[in-house]
C-alpha positions as CSV (number, residue, x, y, z in Angstrom):
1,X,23.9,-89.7,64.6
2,X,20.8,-90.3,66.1
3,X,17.7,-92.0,64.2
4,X,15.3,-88.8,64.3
5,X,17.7,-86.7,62.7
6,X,16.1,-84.9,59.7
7,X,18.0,-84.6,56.1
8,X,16.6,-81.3,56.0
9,X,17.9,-79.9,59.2
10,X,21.5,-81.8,59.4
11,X,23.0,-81.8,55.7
12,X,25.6,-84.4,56.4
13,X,26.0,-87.8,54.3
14,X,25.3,-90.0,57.6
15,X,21.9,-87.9,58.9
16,X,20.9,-88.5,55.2
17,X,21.4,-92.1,55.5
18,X,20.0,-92.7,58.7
19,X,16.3,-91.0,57.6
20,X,16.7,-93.3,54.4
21,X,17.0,-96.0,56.3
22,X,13.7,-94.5,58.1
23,X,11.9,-94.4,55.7
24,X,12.4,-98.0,54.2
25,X,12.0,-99.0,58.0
26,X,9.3,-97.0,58.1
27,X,7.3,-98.1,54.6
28,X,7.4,-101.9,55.7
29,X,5.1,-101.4,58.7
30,X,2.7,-99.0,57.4
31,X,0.2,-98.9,54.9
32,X,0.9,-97.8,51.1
33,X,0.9,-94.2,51.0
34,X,1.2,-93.7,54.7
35,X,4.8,-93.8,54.9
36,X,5.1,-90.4,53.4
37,X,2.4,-88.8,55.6
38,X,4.4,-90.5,58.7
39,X,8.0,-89.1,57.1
40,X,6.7,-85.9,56.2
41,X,4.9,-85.8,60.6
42,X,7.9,-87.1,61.8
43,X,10.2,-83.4,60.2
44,X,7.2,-81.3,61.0
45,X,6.2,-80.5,57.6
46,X,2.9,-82.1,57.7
47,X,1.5,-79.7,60.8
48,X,3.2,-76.9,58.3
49,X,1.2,-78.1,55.6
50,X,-2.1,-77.7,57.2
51,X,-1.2,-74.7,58.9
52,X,-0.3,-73.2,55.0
53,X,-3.7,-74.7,53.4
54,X,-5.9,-72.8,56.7
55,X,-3.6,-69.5,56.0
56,X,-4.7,-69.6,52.2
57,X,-8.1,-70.6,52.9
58,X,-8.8,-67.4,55.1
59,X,-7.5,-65.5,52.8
60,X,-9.7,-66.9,50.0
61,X,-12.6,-66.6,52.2
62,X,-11.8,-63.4,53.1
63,X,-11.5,-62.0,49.1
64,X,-14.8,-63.8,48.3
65,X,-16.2,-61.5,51.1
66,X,-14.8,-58.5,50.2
67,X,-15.6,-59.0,46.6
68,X,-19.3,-59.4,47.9
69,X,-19.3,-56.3,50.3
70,X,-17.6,-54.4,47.1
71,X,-20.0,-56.0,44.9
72,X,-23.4,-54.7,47.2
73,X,-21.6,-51.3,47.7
74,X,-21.7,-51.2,43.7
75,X,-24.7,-51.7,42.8
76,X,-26.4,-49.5,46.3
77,X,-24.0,-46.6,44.4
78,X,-25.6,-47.0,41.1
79,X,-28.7,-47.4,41.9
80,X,-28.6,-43.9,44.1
81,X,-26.6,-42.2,41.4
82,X,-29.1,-43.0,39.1
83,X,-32.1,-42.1,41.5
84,X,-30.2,-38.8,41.3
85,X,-29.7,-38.5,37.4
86,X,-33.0,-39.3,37.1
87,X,-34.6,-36.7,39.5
88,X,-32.3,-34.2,38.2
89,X,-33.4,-34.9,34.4
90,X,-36.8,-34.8,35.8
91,X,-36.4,-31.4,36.5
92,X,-34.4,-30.7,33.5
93,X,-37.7,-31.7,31.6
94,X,-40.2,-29.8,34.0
95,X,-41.2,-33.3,35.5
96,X,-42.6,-32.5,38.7
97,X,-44.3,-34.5,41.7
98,X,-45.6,-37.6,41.0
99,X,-44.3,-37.2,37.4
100,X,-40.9,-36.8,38.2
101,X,-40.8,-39.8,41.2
102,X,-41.6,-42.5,38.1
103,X,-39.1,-40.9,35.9
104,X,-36.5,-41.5,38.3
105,X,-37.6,-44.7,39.4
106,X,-38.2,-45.8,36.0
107,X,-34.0,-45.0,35.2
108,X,-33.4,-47.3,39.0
109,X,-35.6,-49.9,38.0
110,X,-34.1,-50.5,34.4
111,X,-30.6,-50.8,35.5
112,X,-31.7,-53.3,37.5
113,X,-32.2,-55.2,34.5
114,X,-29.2,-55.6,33.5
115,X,-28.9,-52.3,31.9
116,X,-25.0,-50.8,31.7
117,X,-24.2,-47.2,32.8
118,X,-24.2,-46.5,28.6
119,X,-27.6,-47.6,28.4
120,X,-28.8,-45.3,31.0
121,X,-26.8,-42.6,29.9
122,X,-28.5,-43.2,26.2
123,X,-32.3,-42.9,27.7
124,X,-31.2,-40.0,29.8
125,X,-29.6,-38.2,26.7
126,X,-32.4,-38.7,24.1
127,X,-34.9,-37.3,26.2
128,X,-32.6,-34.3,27.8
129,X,-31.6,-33.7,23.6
130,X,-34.4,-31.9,23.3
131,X,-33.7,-29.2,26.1
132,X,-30.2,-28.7,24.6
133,X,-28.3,-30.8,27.7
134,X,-25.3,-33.1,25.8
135,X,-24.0,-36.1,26.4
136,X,-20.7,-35.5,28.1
137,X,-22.8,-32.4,30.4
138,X,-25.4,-35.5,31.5
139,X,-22.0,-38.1,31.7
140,X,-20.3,-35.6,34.0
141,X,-23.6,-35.4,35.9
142,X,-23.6,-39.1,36.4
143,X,-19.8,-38.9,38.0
144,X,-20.8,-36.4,40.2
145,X,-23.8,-38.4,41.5
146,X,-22.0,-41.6,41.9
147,X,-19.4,-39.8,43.9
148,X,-22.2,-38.4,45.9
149,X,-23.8,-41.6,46.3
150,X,-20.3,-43.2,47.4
151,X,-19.8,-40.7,50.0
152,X,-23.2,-41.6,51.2
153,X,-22.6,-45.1,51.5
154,X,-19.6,-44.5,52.8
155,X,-20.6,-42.7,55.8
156,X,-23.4,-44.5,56.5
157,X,-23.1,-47.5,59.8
């Protein structure tokens, strides 16, 4: 048998034997801990290794950057769709011009405060309750414009 023979590629008692022997060979001329860096070379396991750690760094890289882009495309949607809540309750309430422009940047620019979907939904609601709009007809609003604002995005460069 000869002396590179690999346990893992020849299963017979004699291959395993020889690479043993390897190894022990192998241990008494290197440094401690480099006789397993050196055995694991010498099968080709080690260039494996590497090539394995570069393959799942990629693709960790590559979910951090699609979690970004989807993160971005998020909050651009959101803050459109409520751009357009807000200029249609603007309207609903007989805002107009300069009036109305506040109103809706006043629903963008809370959001951006950490406010949730619910909150804006609330603020939208208790001043549209007076005109007679509900809750779900101002919700089902909100789908629609962050649909709209998703296609937008979407077909944008």
């Amino acid at each position: 048998m000869a002396e590179t023979a690999s346990p893992v590629r020849e299963f017979g008692l004699e291959a395993l034997k020889d690479r043993i022997e390897q190894l022990e060979n192998a241990s008494r001329q290197t440094a401690p801990g480099q006789e397993l860096d050196n055995a694991i070379a010498g099968d080709g396991l080690l260039e494996d290794r590497d090539q394995v750690m570069t393959t799942f760094d990629e693709r960790e890289k590559a979910m951090e950057a699609k979690f970004a882009h989807d993160e971005e495309l998020r909050f651009k949607a959101m803050a459109r769709a409520n751009k357009l809540l807000g200029n249609w309750a603007a309207a609903q309430l007989g805002l107009v011009g300069e009036k109305a422009a506040s109103y809706a940047n006043q629903l963008v620019t809370a959001n951006l405060e950490n406010q949730t979907v619910d909150d804006t939904l609330r603020r939208v609601s208790s001043d549209l309750m007076p005109k007679g709009i509900s809750t779900s007809q101002i919700s089902e609003k909100m789908h629609e414009y962050v649909r709209f604002a998703l296609q937008q995005l979407e077909a944008e460069p």
